[in-house]
C-alpha positions in Angstrom: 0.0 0.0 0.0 2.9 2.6 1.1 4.7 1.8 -2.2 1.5 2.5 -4.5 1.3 5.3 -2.6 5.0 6.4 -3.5 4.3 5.6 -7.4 1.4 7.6 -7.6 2.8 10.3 -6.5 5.7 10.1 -8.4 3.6 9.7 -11.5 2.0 12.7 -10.3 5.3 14.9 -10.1 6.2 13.7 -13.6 3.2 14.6 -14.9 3.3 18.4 -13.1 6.8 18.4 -14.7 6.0 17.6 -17.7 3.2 20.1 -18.1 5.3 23.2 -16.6 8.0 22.8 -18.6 10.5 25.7 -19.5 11.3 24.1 -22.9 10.0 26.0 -26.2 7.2 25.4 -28.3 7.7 23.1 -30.4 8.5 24.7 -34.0 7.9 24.0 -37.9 10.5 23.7 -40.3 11.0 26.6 -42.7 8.7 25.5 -45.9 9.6 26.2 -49.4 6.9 27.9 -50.9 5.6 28.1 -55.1 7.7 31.4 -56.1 5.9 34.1 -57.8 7.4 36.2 -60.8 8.4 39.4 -59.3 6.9 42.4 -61.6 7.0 46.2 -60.0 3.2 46.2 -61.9 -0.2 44.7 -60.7 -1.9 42.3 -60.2 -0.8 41.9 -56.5 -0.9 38.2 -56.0 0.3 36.5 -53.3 0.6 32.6 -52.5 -0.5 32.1 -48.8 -2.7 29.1 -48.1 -0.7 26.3 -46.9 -1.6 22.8 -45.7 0.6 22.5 -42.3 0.3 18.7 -41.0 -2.9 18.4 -42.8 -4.7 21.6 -41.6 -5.1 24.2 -43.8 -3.4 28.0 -42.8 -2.6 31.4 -43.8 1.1 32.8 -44.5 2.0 35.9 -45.3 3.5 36.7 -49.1 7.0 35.4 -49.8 7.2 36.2 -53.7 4.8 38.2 -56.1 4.5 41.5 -58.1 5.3 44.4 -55.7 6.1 47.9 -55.5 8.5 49.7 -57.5 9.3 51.3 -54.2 10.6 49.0 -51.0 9.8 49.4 -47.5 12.5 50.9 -45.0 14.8 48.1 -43.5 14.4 47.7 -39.9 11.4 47.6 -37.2 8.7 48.9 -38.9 6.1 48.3 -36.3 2.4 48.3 -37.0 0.9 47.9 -40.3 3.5 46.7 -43.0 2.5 47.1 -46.4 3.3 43.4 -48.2 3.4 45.0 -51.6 6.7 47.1 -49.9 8.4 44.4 -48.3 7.7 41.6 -50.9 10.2 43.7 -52.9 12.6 43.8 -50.0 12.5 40.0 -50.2 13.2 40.2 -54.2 16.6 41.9 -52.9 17.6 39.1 -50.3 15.9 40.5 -47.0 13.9 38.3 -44.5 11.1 39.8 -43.1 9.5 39.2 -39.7 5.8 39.4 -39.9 4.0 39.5 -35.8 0.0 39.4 -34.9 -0.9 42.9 -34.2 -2.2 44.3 -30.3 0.3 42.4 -29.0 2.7 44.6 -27.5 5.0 42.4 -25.4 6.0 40.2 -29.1 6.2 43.4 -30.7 8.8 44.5 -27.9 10.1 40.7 -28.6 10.6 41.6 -32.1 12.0 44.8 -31.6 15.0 43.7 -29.9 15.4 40.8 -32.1 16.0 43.5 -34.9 18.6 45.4 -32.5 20.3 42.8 -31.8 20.5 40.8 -35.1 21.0 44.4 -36.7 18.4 45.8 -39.1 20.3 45.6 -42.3 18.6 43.3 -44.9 15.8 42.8 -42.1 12.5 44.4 -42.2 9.7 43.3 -39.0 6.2 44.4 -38.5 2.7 43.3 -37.7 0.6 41.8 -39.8 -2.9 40.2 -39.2 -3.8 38.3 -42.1 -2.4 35.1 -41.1 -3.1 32.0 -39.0 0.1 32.3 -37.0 1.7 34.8 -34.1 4.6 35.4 -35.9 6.3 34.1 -39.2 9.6 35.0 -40.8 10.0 34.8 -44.9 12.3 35.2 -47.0 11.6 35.2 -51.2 10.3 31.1 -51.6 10.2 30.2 -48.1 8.3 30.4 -44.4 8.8 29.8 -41.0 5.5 29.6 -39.6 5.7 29.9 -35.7 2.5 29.6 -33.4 4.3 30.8 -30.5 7.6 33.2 -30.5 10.5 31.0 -30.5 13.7 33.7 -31.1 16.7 30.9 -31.7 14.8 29.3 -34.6 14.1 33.1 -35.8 17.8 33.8 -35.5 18.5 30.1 -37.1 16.3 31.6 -40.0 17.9 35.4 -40.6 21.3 33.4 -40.1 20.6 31.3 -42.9 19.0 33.1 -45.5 19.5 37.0 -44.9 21.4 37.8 -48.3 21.0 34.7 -50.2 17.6 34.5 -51.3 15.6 35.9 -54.1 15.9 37.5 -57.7 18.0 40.3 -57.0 19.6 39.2 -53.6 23.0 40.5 -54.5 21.4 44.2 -54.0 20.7 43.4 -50.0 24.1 42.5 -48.4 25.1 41.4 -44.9 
């Protein structure tokens, strides 16, 4: 009887463990994505339904017509216009797209950019999509349902100069 008694509650302590652990969210791979022609004309059409482990969700652009004109690099804060920064992504930049209203990520993001630096970077929010933040770069996603900053930095690391049409024109 004493020693059930010792095994439940060890079972019990496991199972508190387990559910207050410190450990990150789990996070999805970055996902190659259909790339877009990249026109400075209309039509503005984007590519941003996915099917994520067999559910259906919403990115934001990662290739398309755009602009003529690009957005400013760095922490743009609310309200990024994807026609801008689609054609900082033609030039090699990743860009870090957050939920709006939330100002604690927003704060997350902002010293993400200060500390990664803000060249070939841009970061702003963004509501239509069906995750709290996601970086792109021109072909490619990282979809993240909760913040998780070393797979963010894994991301910039990795693609921040290298990727799209005209990345030569965004440097490091």
């Amino acid at each position: 009887m004493r020693y059930s008694a010792l095994l439940i509650a060890a079972v019990f302590a496991m199972i508190l463990a387990g559910c207050t652990s410190t450990d990150p969210a789990p996070t999805i791979n970055d996902l190659e994505m259909s790339q877009l022609q990249g026109t400075h004309a209309p039509p503005y059409i984007y590519l941003q339904d996915v099917t994520i482990e067999g559910k259906l969700a919403r990115v934001p652009p990662s290739s398309g017509s755009h602009f003529a004109q690009q957005s400013a690099y760095g922490f743009q804060g609310d309200g990024m216009i994807p026609e801008e920064v689609v054609h900082n992504m033609e030039h090699g930049a990743v860009v870090l797209w957050y939920q709006p209203g939330d100002a604690e990520l927003a704060d997350k993001v902002y010293e993400l950019v200060q500390a990664v630096g803000d060249q070939c970077v841009v970061a702003g929010s963004y509501a239509d999509q069906s995750f709290e933040i996601t970086a792109t770069v021109w072909g490619r996603v990282l979809p993240q349902a909760t913040y998780n900053e070393p797979a963010l930095r894994e991301f910039i690391d990795q693609y921040r100069g290298t990727e799209g049409p005209e990345a030569g024109l965004c440097s490091r």
